[in-house]
DSSP file (Angstrom, degrees, kcal/mol; ACC not computed):
  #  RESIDUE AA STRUCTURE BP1 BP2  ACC     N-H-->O    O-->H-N    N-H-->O    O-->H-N    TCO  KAPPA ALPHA  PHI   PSI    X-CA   Y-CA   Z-CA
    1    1 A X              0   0    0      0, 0.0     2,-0.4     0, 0.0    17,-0.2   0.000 360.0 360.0 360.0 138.8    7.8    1.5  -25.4
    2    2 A X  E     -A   17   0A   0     15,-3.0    15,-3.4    17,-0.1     2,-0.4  -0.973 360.0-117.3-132.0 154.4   10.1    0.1  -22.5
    3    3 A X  E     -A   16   0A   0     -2,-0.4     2,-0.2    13,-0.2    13,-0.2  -0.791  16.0-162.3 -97.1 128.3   10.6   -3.1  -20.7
    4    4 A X  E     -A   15   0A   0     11,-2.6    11,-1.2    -2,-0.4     2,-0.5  -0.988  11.4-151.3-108.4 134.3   10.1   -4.0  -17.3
    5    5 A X  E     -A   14   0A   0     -2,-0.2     2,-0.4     9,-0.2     9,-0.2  -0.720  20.9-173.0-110.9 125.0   11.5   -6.9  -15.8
    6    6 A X  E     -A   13   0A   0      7,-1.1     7,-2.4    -2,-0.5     2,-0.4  -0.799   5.8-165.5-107.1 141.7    9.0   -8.0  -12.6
    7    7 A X  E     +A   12   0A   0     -2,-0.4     2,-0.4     5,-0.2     5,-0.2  -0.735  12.3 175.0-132.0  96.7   10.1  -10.8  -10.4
    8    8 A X  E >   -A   11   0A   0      3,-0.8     3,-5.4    -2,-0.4    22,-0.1  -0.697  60.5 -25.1 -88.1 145.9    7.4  -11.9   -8.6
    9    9 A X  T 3  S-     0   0    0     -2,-0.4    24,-0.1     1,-0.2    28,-0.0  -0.508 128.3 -37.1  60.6-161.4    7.8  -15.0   -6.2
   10   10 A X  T 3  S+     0   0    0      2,-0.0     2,-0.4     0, 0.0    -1,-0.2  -0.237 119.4  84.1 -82.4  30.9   10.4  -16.6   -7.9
   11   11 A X  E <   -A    8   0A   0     -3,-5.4    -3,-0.8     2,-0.0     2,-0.4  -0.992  65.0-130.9-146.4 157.8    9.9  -16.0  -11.8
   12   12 A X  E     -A    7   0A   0     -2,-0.4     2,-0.4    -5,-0.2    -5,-0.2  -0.797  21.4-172.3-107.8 107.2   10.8  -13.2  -13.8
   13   13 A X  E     -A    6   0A   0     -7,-2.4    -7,-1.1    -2,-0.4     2,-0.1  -0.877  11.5-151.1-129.8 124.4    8.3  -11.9  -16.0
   14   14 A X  E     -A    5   0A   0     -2,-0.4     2,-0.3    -9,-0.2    -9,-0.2  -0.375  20.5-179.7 -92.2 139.3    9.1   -8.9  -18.7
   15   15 A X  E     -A    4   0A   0    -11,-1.2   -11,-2.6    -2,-0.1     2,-0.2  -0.949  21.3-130.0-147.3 149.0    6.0   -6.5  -19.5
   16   16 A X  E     +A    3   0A   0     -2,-0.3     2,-0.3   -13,-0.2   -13,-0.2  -0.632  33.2 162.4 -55.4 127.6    5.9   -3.5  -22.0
   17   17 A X  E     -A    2   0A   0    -15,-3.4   -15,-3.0    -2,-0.2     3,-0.1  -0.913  48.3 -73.0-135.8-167.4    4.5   -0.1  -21.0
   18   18 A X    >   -     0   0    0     -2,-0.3     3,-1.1   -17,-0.2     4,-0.2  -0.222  61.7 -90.7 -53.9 151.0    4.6    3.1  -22.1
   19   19 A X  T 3  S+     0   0    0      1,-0.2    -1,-0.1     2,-0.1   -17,-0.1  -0.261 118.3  24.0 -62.6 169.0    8.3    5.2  -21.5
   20   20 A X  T 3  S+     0   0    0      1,-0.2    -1,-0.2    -3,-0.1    -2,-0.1   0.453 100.8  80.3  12.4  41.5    7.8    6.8  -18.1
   21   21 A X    X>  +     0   0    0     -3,-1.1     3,-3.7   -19,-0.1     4,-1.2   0.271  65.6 109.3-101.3  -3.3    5.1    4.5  -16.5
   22   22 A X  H 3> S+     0   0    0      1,-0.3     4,-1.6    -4,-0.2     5,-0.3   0.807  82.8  39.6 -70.6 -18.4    8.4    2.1  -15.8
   23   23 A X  H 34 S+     0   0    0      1,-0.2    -1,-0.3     2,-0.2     4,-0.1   0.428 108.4  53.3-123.7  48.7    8.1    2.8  -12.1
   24   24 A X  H <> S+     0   0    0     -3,-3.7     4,-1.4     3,-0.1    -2,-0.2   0.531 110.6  52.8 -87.8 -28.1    4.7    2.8  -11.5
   25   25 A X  H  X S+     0   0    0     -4,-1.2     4,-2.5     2,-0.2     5,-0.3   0.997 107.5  48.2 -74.6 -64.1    4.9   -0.5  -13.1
   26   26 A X  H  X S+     0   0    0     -4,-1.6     4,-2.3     2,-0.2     5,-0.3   0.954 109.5  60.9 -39.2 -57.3    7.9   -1.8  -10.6
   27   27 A X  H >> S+     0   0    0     -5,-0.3     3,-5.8     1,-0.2     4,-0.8   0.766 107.9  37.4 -43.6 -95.2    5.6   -0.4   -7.9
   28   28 A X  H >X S+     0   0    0     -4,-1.4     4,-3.1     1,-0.3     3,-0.6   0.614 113.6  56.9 -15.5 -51.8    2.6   -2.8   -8.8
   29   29 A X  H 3X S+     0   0    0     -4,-2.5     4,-1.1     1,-0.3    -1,-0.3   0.769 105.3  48.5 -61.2 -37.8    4.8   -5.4   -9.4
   30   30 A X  H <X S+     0   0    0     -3,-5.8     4,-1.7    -4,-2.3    -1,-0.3   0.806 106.8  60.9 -69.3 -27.4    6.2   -5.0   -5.8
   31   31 A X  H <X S+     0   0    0     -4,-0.8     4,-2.7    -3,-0.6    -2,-0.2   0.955 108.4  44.4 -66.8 -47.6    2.4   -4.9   -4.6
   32   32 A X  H  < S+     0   0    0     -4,-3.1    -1,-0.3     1,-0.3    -2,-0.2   0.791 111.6  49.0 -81.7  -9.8    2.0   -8.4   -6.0
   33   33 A X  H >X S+     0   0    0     -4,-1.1     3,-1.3    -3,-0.2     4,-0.5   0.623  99.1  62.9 -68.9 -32.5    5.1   -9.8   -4.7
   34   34 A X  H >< S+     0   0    0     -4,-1.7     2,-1.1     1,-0.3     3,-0.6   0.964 120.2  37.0 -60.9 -60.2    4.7   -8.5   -0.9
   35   35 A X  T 3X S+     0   0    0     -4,-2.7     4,-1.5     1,-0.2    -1,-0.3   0.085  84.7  91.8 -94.4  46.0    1.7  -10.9   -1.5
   36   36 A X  H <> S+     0   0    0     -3,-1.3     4,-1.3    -2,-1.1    -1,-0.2   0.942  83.0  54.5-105.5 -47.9    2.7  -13.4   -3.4
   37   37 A X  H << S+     0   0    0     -3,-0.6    -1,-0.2    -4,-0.5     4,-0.2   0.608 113.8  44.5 -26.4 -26.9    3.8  -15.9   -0.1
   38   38 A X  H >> S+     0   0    0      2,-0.2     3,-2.0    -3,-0.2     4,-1.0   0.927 109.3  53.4-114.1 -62.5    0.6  -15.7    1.2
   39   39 A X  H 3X S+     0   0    0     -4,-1.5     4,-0.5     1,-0.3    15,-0.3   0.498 112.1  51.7 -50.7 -28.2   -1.0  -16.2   -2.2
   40   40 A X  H 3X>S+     0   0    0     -4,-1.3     5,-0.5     2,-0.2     4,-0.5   0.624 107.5  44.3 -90.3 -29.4    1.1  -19.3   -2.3
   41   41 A X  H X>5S+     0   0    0     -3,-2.0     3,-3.8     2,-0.2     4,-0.7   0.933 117.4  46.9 -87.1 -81.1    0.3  -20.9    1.0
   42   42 A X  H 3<5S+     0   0    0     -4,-1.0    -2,-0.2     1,-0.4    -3,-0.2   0.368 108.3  58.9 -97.3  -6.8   -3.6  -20.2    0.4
   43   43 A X  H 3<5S-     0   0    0     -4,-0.5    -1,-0.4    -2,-0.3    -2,-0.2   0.682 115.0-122.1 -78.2 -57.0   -3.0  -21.6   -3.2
   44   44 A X  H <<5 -     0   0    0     -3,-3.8    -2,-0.2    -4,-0.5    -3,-0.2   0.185  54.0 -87.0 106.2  -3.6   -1.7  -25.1   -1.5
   45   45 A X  S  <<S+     0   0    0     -4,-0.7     2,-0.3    -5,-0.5     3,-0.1   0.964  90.3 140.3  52.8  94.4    1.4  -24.3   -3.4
   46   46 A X        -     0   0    0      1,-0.4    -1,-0.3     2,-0.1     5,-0.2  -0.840  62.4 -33.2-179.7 126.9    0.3  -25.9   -6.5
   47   47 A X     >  -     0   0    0     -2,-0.3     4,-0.8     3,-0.1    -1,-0.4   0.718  67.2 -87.0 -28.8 172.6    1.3  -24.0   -9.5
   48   48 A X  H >> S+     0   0    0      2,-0.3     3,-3.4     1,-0.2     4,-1.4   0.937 109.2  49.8 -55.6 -90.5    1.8  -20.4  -10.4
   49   49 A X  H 3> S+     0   0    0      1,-0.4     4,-1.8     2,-0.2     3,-0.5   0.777 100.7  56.5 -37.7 -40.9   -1.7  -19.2  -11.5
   50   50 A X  H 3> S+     0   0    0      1,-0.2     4,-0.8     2,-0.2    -1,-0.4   0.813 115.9  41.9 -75.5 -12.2   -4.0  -20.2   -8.8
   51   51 A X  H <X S+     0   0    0     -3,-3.4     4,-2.8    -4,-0.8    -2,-0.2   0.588 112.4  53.0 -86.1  -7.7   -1.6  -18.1   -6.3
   52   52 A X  H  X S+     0   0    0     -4,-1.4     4,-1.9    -3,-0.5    -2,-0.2   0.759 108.5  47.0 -86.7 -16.2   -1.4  -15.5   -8.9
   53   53 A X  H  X S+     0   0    0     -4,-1.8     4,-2.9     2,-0.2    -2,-0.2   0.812 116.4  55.1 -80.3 -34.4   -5.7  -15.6   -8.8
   54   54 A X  H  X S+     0   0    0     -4,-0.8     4,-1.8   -15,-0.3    -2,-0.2   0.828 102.5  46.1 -23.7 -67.5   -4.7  -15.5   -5.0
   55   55 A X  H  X S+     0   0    0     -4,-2.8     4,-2.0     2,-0.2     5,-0.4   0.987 113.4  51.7 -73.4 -39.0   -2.8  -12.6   -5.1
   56   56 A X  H  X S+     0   0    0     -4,-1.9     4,-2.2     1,-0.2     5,-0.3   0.953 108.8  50.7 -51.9 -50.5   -5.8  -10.6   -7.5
   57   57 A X  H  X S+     0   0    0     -4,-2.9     4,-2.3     2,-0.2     5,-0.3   0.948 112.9  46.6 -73.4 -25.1   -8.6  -11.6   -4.9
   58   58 A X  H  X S+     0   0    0     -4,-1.8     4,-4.0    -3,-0.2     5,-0.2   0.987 116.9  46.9 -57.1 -57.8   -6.0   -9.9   -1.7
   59   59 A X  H  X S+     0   0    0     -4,-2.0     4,-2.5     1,-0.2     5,-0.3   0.945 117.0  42.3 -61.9 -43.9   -5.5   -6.7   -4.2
   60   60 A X  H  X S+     0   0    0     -4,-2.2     4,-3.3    -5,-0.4    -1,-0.2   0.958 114.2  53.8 -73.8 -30.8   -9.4   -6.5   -4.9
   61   61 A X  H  X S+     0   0    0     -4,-2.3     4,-1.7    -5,-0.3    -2,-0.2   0.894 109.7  41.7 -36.5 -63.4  -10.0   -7.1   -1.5
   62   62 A X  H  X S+     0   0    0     -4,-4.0     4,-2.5    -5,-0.3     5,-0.2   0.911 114.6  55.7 -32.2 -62.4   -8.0   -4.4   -0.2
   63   63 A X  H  X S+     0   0    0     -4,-2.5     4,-1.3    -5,-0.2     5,-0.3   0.919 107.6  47.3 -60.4 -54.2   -9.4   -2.3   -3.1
   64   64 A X  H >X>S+     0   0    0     -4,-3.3     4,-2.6    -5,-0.3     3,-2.5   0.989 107.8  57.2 -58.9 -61.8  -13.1   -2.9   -2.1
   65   65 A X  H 3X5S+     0   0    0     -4,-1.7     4,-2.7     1,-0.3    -2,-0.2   0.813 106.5  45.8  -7.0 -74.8  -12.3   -2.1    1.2
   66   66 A X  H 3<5S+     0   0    0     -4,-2.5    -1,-0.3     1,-0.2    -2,-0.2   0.566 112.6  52.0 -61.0  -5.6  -10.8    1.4    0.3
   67   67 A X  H <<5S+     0   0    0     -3,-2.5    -2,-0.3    -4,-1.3    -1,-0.2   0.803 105.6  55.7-124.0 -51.0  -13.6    2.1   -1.7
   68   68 A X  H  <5S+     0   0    0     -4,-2.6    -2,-0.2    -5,-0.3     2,-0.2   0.817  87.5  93.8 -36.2 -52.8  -16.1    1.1    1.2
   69   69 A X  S  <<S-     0   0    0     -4,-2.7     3,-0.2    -5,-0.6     4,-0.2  -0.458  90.3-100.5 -70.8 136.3  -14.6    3.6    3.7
   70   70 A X    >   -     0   0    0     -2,-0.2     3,-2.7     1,-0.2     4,-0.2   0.016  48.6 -98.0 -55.4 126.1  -16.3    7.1    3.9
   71   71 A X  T 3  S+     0   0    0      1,-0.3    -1,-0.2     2,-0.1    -4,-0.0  -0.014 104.3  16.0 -49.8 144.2  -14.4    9.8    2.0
   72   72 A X  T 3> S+     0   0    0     -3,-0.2     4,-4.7     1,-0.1    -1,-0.3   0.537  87.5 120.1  71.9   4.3  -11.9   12.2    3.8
   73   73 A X  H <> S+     0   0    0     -3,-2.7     4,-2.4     1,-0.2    -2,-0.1   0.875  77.5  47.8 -84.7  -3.2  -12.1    9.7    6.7
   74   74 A X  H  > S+     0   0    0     -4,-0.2     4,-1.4     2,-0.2    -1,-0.2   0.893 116.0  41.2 -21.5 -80.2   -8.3    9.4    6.1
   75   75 A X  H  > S+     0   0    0      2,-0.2     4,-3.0     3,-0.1     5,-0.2   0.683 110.6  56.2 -11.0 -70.8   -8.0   12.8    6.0
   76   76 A X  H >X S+     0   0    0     -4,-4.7     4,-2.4     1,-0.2     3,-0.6   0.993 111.0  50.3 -52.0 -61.4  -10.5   13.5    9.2
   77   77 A X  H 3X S+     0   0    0     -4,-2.4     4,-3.3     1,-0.2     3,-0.4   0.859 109.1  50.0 -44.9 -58.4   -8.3   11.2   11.1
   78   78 A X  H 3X S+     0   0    0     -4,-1.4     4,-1.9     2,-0.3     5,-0.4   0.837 111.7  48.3 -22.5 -58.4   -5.1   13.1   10.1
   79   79 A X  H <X S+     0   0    0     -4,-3.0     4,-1.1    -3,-0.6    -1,-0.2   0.844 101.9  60.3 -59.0 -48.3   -6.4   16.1   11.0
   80   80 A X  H  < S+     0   0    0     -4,-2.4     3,-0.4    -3,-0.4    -2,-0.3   0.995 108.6  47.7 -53.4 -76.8   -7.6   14.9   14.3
   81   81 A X  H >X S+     0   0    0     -4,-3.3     3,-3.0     1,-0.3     4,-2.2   0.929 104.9  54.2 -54.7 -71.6   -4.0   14.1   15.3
   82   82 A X  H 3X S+     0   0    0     -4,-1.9     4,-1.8     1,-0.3     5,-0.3   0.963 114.0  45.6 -43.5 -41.7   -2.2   17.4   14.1
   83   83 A X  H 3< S+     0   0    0     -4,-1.1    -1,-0.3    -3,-0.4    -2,-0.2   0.261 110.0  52.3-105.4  32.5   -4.9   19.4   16.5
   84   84 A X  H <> S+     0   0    0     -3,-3.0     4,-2.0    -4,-0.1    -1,-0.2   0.286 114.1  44.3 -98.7 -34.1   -4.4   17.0   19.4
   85   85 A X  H >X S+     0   0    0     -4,-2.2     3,-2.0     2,-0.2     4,-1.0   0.967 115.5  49.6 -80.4 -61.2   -0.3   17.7   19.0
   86   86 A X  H 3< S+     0   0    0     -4,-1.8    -1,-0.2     1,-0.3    -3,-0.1   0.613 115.1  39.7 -26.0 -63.8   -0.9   21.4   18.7
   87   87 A X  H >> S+     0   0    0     -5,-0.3     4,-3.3     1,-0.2     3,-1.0   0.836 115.0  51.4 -49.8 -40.9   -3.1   21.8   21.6
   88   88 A X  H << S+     0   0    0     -3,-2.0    -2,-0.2    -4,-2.0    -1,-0.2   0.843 119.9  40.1 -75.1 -28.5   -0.9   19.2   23.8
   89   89 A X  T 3X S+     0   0    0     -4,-1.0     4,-0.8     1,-0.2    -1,-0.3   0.541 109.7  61.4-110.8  21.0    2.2   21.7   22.6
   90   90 A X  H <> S+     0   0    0     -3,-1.0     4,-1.2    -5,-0.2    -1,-0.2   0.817 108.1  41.5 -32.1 -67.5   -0.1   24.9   23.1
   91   91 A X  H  < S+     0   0    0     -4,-3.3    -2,-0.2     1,-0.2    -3,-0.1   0.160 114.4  55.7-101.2  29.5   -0.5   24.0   26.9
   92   92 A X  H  > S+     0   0    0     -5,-0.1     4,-1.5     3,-0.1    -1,-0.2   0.845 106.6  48.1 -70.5 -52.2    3.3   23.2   26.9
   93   93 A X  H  X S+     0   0    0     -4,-0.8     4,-0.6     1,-0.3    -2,-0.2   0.658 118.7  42.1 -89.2 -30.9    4.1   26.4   25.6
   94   94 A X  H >X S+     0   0    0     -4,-1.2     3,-1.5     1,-0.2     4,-1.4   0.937 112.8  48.9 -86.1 -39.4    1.8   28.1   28.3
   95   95 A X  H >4 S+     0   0    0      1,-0.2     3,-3.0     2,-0.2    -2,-0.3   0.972 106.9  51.3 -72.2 -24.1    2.6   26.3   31.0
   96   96 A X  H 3< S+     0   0    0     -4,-1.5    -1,-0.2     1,-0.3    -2,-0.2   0.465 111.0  54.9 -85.3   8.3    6.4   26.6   30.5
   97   97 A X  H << S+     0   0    0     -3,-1.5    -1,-0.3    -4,-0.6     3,-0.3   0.302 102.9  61.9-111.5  -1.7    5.6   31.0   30.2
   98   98 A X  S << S+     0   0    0     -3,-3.0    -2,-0.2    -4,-1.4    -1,-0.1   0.453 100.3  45.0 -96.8  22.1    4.1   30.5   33.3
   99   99 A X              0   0    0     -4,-0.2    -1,-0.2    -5,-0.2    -2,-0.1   0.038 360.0 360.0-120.4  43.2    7.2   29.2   35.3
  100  100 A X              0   0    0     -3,-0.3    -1,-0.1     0, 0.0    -4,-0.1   0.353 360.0 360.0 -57.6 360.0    9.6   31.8   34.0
């Protein structure tokens, strides 16, 4: 088992996980800290758990969210773009063999 030391906000909190989860754990930890200002204003700034119940409804929010959008439409989009650049450097490629 190893310790990770999280600092969310401003307190420092130490969590156990498994040996080689310690930075997936520092990831998360960072997740809740990007929102932890936010969590804190909507909170009233009024102690530590109600902005930490804050930051859990943003992260479930988020979460439903991804889980609501159609699968692969990530993906589709991605895809879309790479065969818009292709084409656009396709009819570079032609026009600049037709000006020799």
């Amino acid at each position: 088992m190893a310790d990770v030391t999280l600092t969310i906000g401003d307190r420092r909190h130490t969590v156990a996980c498994r040996d080689g989860e310690e930075d997936q754990l520092r990831r998360l930890g960072g997740l809740l800290d990007q929102h932890w200002a936010t969590a804190q204003r909507a909170a009233g700034n009024v102690g530590g758990e109600r902005a930490m119940l804050f930051v859990a409804l943003m992260l479930a929010d988020s979460l439903d969210e991804a889980e609501r959008r159609p699968a692969g439409a990530a993906e589709s989009a991605i895809a879309t773009r790479i065969a818009e650049k292709l084409e656009a450097l396709a009819a570079t490629l032609e026009k600049s063999g037709e000006n020799p």
